[in-house]
C-alpha positions in Angstrom: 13.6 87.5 -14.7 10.7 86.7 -16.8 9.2 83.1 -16.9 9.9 82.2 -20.7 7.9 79.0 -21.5 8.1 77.8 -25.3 5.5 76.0 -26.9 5.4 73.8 -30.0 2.1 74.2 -32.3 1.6 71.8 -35.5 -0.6 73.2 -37.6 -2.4 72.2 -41.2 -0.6 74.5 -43.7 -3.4 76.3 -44.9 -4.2 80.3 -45.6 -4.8 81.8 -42.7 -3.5 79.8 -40.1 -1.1 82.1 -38.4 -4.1 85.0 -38.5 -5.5 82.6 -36.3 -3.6 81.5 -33.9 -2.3 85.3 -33.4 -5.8 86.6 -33.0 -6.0 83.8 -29.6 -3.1 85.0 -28.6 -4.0 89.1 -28.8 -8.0 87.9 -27.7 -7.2 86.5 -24.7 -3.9 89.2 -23.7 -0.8 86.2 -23.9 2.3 88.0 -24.4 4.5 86.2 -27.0 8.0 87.0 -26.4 8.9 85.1 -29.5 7.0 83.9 -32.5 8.7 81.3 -35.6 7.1 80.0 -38.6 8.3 77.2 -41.0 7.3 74.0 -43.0 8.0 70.6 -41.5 9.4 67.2 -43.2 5.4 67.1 -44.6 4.4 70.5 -46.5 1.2 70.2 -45.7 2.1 71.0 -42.5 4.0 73.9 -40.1 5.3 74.2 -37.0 4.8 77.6 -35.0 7.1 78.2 -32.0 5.3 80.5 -30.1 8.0 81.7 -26.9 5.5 83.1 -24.3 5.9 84.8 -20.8 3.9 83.8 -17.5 3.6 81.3 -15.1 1.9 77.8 -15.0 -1.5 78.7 -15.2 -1.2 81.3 -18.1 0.7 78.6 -20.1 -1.9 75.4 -19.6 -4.7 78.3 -20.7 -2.6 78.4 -23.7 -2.3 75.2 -24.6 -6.1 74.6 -23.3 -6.8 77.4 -26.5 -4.4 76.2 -28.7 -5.8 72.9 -28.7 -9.3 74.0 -29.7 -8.5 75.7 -33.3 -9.2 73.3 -35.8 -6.4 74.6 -38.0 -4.1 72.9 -34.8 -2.7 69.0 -34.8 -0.7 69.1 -31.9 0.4 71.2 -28.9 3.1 70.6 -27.1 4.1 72.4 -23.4 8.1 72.0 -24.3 8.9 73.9 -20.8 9.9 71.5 -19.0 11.6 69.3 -21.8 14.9 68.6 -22.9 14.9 69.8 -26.4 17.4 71.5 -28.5 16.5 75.9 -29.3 18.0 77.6 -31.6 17.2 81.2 -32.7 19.8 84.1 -35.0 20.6 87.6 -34.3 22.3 89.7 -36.4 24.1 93.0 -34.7 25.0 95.5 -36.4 28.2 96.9 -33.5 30.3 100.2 -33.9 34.0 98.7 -34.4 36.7 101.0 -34.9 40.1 100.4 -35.4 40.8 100.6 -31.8 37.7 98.4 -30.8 37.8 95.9 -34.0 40.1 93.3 -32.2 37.8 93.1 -28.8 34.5 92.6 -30.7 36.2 89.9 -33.4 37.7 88.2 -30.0 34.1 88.5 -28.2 32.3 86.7 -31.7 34.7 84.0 -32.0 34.2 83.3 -28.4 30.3 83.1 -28.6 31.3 81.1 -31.9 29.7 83.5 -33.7 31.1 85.2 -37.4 31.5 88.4 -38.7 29.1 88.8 -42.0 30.0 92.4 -42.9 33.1 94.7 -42.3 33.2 98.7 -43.3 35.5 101.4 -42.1 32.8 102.0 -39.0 30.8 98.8 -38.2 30.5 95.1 -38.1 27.7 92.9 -38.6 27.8 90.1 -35.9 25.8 86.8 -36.7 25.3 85.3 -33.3 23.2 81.6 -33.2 22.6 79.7 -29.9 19.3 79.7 -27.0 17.8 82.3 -25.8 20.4 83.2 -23.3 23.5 82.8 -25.7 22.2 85.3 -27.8 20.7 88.1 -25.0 24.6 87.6 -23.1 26.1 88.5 -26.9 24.1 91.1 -26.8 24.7 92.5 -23.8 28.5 92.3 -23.6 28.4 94.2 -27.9 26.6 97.0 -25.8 29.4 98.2 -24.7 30.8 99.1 -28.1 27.6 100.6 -29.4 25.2 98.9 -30.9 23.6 100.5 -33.7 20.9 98.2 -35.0 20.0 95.0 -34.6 17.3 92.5 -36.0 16.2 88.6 -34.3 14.4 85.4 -35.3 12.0 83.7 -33.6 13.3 80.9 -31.7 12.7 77.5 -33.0 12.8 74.3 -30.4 12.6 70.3 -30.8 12.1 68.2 -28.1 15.4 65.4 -27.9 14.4 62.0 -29.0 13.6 60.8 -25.8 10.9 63.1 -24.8 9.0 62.7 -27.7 5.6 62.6 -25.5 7.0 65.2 -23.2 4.0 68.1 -22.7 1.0 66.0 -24.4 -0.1 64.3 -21.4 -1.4 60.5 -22.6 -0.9 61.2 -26.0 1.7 59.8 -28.9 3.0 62.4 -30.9 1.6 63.2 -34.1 3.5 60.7 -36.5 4.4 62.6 -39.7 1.1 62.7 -41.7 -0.7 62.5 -45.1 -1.8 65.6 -46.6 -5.2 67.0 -45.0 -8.3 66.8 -47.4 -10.9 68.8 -45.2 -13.8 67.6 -47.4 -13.2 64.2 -46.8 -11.4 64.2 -43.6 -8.2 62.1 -44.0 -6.7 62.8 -40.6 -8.7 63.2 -37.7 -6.9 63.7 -34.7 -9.3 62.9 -32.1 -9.5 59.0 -33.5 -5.7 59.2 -33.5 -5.7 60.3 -29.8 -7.9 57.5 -28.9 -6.0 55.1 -30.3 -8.3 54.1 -33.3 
C-alpha cells in the first residue's frame, strides 16, 4: 500500500500561486496523489492540501521546497498528526431494479445519499477520509461503476496539535492582508519571535 503523507501549505492569495507550487512539485518528480485549493478565514490567504506518496525522506524534501517559495507562509508535515480529512466523491453506479435496494442499503451504510435516480443509474455522494471513500468505492464496483469524479482531500490538524509538523515554530496566527511593497508580514521575524 502506498505511503500517503498529507501536507498543509498556507499560501498568500495571489495570481499565480498554485502555478508555483505545481511547477516544484512536477520540477523535482513528487507524485501528488491529491491536490485541494480554497480560501481560509483571511482572503488574503489559501490553504493547499497537497496528499503526496513516498516515504520520510521524499516528504521532509517537500517541505524543505515548500518552505522556500516566497508565495508560502506555512508548511505543515500533518503525517503524523491527529487532524480531521475530509474529501467527496460522487459515483455514478449502474442500479437496476434488481440491484437498486443493495446499493441504497450500501450508501446509507457509508452514510452517504443518493443525489440522482433514472431508470438505469444512481449518483452516490460519498464524504469521509481517504479510506472511507476508496472502501465505497470498491464494494459499488461490484454493480458497475460507470463514472465517477473526486475532490482533493482537505485536512486540519485537531486543536491540540496546533504546532504538530513545524518543528519550533507557532502556527501562523490568522494574519493581516500581505502588502508586498511594504512588507506587512514577514514570516521570518514572526519565526523568531520578534
Amino acid at each position: 500500500m502506498e505511503d500517503l503523507r498529507p501536507v498543509s501549505i498556507l499560501v498568500r492569495n495571489e495570481r499565480g500561486v498554485l502555478a508555483r507550487v505545481a511547477g516544484l512539485f512536477a520540477r523535482r518528480g513528487f507524485n501528488i496523489t491529491s491536490l485541494a485549493v480554497g480560501e481560509t478565514e483571511n482572503p488574503a490567504y489559501s490553504r493547499i492540501t497537497a496528499v503526496v506518496s513516498g516515504d520520510d525522506a521524499i516528504l521532509e524534501q517537500v517541505v524543505k521546497q515548500l518552505d522556500r517559495l516566497v508565495c508560502v507562509c506555512q508548511v505543515m508535515d500533518l503525517s503524523r498528526t491527529s487532524c480531521v480529512e475530509r474529501g467527496l466523491a460522487l459515483i455514478k453506479v449502474k442500479a437496476t431494479p434488481e440491484t437498486r435496494r443493495q446499493v441504497l442499503d450500501l450508501v446509507d451504510v457509508f452514510g452517504g445519499r443518493i443525489d440522482h435516480v433514472d431508470h438505469l443509474s444512481l449518483i452516490v455522494q460519498v464524504t469521509g477520509n481517504r479510506q472511507k471513500i476508496q472502501a465505497m468505492i470498491d464494494l459499488l464496483r461490484a454493480f458497475g461503476i460507470i463514472e465517477m469524479a473526486r475532490t482533493g482531500q482537505i485536512t486540519l490538524a485537531r486543536h491540540g496539535d496546533l504546532n504538530a509538523g513545524a518543528e519550533d515554530e507557532a502556527p501562523v496566527p490568522s494574519p493581516a492582508p500581505v502588502d508586498r511593497d511594504t512588507d506587512l508580514f514577514d514570516l521570518n521575524q514572526h519565526r523568531q519571535g520578534a
